[in-house]
C-alpha positions as CSV (number, residue, x, y, z in Angstrom):
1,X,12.3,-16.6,23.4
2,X,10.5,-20.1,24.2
3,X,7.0,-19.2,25.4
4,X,4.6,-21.8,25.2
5,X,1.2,-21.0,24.1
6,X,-1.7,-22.9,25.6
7,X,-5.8,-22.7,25.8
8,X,-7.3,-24.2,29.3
9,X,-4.3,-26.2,29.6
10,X,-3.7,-27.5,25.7
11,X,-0.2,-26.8,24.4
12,X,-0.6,-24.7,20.5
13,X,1.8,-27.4,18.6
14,X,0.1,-27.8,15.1
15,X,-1.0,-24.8,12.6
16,X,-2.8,-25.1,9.6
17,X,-1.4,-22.4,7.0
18,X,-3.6,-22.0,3.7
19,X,-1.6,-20.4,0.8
20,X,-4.4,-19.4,-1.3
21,X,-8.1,-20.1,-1.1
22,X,-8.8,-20.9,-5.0
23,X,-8.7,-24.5,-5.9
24,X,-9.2,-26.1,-9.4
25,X,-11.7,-28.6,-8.3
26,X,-15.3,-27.6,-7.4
27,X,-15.8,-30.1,-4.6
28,X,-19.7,-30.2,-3.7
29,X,-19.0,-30.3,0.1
30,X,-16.2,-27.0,0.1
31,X,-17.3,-25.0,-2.9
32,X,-20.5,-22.9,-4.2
33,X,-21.3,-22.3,-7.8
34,X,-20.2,-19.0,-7.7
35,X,-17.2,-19.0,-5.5
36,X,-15.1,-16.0,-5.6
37,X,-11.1,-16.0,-5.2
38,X,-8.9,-13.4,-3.8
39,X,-6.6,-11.7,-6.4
40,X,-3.2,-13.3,-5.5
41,X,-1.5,-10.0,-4.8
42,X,-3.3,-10.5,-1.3
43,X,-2.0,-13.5,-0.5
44,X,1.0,-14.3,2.0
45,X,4.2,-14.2,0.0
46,X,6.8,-17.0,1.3
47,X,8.5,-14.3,2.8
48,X,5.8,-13.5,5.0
49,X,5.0,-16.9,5.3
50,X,8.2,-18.1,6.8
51,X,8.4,-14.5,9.1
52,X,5.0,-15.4,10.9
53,X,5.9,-19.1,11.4
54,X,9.0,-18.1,12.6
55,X,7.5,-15.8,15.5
56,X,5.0,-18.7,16.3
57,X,7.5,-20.8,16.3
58,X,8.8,-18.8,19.3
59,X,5.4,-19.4,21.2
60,X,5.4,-23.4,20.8
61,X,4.5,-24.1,17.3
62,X,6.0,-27.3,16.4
63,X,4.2,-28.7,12.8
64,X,2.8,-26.9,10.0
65,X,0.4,-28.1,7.3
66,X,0.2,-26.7,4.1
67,X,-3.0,-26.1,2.5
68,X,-5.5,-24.3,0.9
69,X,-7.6,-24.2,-1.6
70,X,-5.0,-26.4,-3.4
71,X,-1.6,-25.6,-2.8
72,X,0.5,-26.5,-6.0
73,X,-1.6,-23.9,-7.8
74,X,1.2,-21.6,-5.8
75,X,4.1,-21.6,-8.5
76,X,5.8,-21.1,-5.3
77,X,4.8,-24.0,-2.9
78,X,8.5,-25.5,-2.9
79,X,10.1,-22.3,-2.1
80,X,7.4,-21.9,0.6
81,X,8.8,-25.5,1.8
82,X,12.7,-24.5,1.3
83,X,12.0,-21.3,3.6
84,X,9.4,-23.2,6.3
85,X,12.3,-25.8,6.1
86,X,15.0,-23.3,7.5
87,X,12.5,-23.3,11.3
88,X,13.1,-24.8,14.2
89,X,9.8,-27.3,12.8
90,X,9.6,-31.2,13.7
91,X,7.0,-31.5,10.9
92,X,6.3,-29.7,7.9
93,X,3.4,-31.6,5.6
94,X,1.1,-30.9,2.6
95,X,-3.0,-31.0,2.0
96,X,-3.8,-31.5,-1.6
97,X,-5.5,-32.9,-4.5
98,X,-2.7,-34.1,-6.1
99,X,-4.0,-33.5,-9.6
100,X,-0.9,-30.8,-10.4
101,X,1.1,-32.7,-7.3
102,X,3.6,-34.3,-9.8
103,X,5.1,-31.3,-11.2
104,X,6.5,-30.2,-7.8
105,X,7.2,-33.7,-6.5
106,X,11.2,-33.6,-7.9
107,X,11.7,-30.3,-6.4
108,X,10.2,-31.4,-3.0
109,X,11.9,-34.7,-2.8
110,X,15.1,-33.3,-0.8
111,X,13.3,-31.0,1.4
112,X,11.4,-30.8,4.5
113,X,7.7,-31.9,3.3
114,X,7.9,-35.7,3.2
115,X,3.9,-36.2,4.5
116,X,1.0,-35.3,2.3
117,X,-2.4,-36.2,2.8
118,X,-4.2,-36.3,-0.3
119,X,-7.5,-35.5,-1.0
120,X,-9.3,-38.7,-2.6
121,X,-13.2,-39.0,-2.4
122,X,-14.2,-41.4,-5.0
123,X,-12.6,-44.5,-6.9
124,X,-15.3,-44.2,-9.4
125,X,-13.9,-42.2,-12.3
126,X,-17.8,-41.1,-13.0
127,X,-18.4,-40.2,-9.5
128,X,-15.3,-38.7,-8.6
129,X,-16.2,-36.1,-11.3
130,X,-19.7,-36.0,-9.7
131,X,-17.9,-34.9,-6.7
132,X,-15.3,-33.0,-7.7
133,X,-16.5,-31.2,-11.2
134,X,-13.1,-32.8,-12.6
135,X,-11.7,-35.5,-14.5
136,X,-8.9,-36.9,-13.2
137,X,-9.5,-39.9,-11.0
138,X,-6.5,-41.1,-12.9
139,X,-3.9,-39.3,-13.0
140,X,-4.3,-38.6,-8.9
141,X,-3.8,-42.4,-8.6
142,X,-0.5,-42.0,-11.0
143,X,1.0,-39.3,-8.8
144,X,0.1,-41.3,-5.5
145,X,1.9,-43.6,-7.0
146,X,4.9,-41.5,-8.5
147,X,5.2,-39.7,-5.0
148,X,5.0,-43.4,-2.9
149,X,7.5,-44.6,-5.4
150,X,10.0,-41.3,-4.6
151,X,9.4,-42.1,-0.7
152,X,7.0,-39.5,0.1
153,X,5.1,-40.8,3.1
154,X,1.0,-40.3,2.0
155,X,-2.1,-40.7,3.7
156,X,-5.8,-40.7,1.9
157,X,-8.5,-38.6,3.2
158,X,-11.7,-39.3,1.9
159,X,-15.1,-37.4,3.2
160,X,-17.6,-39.6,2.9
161,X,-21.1,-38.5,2.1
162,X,-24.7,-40.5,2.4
163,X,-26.3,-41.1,-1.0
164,X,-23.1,-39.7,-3.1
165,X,-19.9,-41.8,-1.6
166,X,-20.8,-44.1,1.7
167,X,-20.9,-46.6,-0.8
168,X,-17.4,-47.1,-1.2
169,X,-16.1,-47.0,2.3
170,X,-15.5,-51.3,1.5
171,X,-13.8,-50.5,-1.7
172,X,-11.6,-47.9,0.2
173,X,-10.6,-50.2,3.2
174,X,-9.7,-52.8,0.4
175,X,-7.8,-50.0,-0.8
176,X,-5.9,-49.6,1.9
177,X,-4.9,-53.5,2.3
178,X,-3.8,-53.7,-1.2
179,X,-1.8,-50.7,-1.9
180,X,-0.8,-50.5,1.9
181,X,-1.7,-46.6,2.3
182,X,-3.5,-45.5,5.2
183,X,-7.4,-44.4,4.7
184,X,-8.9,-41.6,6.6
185,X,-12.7,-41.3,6.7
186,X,-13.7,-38.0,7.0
187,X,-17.0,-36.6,8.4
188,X,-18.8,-34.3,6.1
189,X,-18.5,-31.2,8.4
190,X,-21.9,-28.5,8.9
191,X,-19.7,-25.7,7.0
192,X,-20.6,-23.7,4.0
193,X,-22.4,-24.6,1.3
194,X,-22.7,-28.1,3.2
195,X,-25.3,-26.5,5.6
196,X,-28.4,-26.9,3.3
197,X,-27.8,-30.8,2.7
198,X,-26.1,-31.6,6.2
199,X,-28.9,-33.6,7.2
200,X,-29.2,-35.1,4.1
201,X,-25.6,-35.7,3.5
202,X,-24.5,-36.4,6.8
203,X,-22.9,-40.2,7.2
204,X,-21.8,-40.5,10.9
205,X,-18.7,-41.9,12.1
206,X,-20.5,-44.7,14.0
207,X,-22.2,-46.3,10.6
208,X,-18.8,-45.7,8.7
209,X,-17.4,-48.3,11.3
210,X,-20.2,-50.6,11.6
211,X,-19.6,-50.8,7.2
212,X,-16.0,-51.6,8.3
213,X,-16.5,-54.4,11.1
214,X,-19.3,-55.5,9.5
215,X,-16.6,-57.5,6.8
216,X,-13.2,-56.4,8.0
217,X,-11.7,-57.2,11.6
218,X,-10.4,-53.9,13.2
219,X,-7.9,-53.1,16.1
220,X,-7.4,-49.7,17.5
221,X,-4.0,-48.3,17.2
222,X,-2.4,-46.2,19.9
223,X,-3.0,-42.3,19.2
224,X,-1.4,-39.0,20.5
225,X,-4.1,-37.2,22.7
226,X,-4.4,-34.6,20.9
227,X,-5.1,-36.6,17.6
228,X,-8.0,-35.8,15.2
229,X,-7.9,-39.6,14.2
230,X,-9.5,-42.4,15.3
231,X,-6.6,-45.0,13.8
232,X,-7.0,-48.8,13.2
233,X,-5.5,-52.0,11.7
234,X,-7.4,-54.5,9.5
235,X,-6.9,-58.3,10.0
236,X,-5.5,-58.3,6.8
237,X,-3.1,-55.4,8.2
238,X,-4.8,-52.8,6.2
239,X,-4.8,-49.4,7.9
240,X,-8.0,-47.0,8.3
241,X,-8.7,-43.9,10.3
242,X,-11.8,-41.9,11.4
243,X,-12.3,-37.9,11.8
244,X,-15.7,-37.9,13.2
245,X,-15.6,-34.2,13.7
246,X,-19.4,-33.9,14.2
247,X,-20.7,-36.7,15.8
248,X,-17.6,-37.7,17.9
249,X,-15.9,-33.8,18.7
250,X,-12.4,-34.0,19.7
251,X,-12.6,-30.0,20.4
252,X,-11.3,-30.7,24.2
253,X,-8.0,-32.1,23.2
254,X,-7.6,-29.8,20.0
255,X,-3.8,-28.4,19.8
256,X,-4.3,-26.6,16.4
257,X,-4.7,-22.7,15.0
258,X,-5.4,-22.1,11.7
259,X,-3.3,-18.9,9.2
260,X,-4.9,-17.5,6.4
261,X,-4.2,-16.9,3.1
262,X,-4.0,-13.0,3.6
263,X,-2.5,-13.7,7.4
264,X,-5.4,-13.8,10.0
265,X,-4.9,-16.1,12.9
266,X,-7.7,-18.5,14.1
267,X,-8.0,-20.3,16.8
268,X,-10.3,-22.9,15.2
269,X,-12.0,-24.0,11.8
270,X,-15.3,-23.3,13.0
271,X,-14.9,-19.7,14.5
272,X,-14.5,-16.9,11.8
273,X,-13.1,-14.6,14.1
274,X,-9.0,-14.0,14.3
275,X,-6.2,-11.7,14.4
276,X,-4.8,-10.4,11.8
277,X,-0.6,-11.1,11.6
278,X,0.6,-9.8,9.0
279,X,3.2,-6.6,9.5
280,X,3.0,-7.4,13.3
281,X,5.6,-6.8,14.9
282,X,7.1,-9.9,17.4
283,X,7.4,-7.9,20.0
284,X,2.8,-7.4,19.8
285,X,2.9,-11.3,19.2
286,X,2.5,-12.4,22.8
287,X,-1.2,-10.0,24.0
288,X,-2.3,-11.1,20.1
289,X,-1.8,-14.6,20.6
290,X,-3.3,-14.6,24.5
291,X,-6.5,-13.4,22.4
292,X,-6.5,-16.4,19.9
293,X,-6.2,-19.0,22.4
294,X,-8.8,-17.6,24.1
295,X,-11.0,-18.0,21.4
296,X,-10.3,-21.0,21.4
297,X,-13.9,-23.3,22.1
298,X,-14.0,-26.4,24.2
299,X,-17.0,-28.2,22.6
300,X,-18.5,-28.6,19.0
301,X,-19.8,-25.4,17.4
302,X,-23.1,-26.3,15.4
303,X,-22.2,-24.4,12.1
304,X,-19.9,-21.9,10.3
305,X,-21.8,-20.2,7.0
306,X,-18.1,-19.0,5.6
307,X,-17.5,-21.8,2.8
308,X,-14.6,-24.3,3.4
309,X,-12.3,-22.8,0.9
310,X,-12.3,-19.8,1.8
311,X,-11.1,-21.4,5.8
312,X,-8.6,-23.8,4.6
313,X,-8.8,-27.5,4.5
């Protein structure tokens, strides 16, 4: 079978697969105070995992993503990679915090996942603990290093937030030149426990690139259409990127679907509705997954009240 899944005309290439929705940092922007886990008995096994891939797969599902929560709190992320590996997949990468990242890195290093993008929202050691309710600013900078050093190819995102972060976008561009890694501004997004403070906490993607011109050159680099990012070079050959998911929606272009933890199917991270996958059959794939893509929206939705964790990043 080689159907190719579409919504108004977009091919369905990338998914987003979350392998658990608990995570050992507390991150102010994805987490509540009193967030509440799923027992991991209801989580995808690998098995299942690599079974529901494989019959998207069949429907035009090129990349995967691994996320969560954070993923190397699975003591079976790399067989989740060895099995994802077996696909017909041109890409299989990795979301995470990096702060348990090292322990897996030698069994990864011959497989399939060579990208990661790590989560990095501070080079403050005092207020990446403000932000993340953990401290280890730096032994995530050790692994980045231990996992550049093995070859692993590794990207930065960083969501940058008005009164708590904005002031380091320099420090992260200057980042970026001197340890040649790319940077990826995020937008803090109008999800979850985000939605009292958006307002409040909401640095646009316009006055994160004004910070950068205002001291570095930038050049725009070539993108596929269907990229979240915004990519650029520095004059000093730096490399920075922009997901301005609010305030410059890229919705229309969108190629991604999002799995589940426990198996539901989205058709985006702002819409909480889905379809359940899990124990269906391939042959009920196809009307199941003519449902998902059209569910899938065209322009920005305003707000989602399901917390981030809980969606996968």
């Amino acid at each position: 079978m080689n159907v190719r899944l579409s919504s108004y005309g977009r091919p369905l290439t990338k998914l987003r697969v979350s392998l658990l929705d608990a995570c050992n940092f507390g991150c102010v922007y994805c987490m509540p105070a009193t967030a509440a886990f799923c027992h991991k008995e209801d989580y995808l096994s690998s098995d299942e995992i690599s079974e529901i891939v494989g019959n998207l797969v069949n429907y035009g599902v090129e990349e995967v993503r691994l996320t969560g929560g954070e993923p190397t709190l699975r003591h079976d992320l790399a067989d989740v990679v060895e099995k994802l590996g077996k696909l017909s997949l041109k890409k299989i990468s990795l979301t995470t915090n990096a702060s348990r990242l090292l322990q897996f890195l030698p069994a990864l290093a011959d497989g399939p996942c060579r990208s990661m993008n790590i989560s990095l929202d501070s080079l403050e050691p005092d207020n990446f603990k403000k932000i993340t309710t953990h401290d280890g600013l730096g032994r995530v900078l050790d692994t980045i290093e231990r996992a550049r050093a093995m070859g692993f190819k590794i990207k930065i995102n960083t969501v940058v937030m008005k009164g708590i972060n904005h002031h380091e976008v320099k420090n992260f561009v200057r980042f970026a030149e001197r340890e040649n890694i790319e940077v990826r501004f995020l937008e803090v997004m109008n999800i979850g426990v985000v939605r009292p403070h958006f307002q409040e906490w909401h640095y646009s993607g316009h006055d994160i690139l004004r910070d950068i011109e205002s001291e570095f050159g930038l050049s725009p680099v070539q993108m596929p259409a269907d990229s979240t990012a915004q990519v650029f070079t520095t004059a000093q050959g730096g490399r920075v990127g922009l997901i301005a998911s609010e305030s410059m929606p890229f919705c229309g272009g969108c190629s991604r679907l999002r799995l589940s933890s426990k198996g539901v199917l989205r058709a985006c991270l702002m819409k909480e509705d889905g379809k359940n996958l899990r124990g269906v059959q391939p042959s009920e794939y196809a009307p199941l997954l003519q449902e998902i893509a059209l569910m899938k929206p065209m322009t920005r939705i305003k707000e989602i009240p399901e917390p981030m964790y809980q969606i996968g990043g």
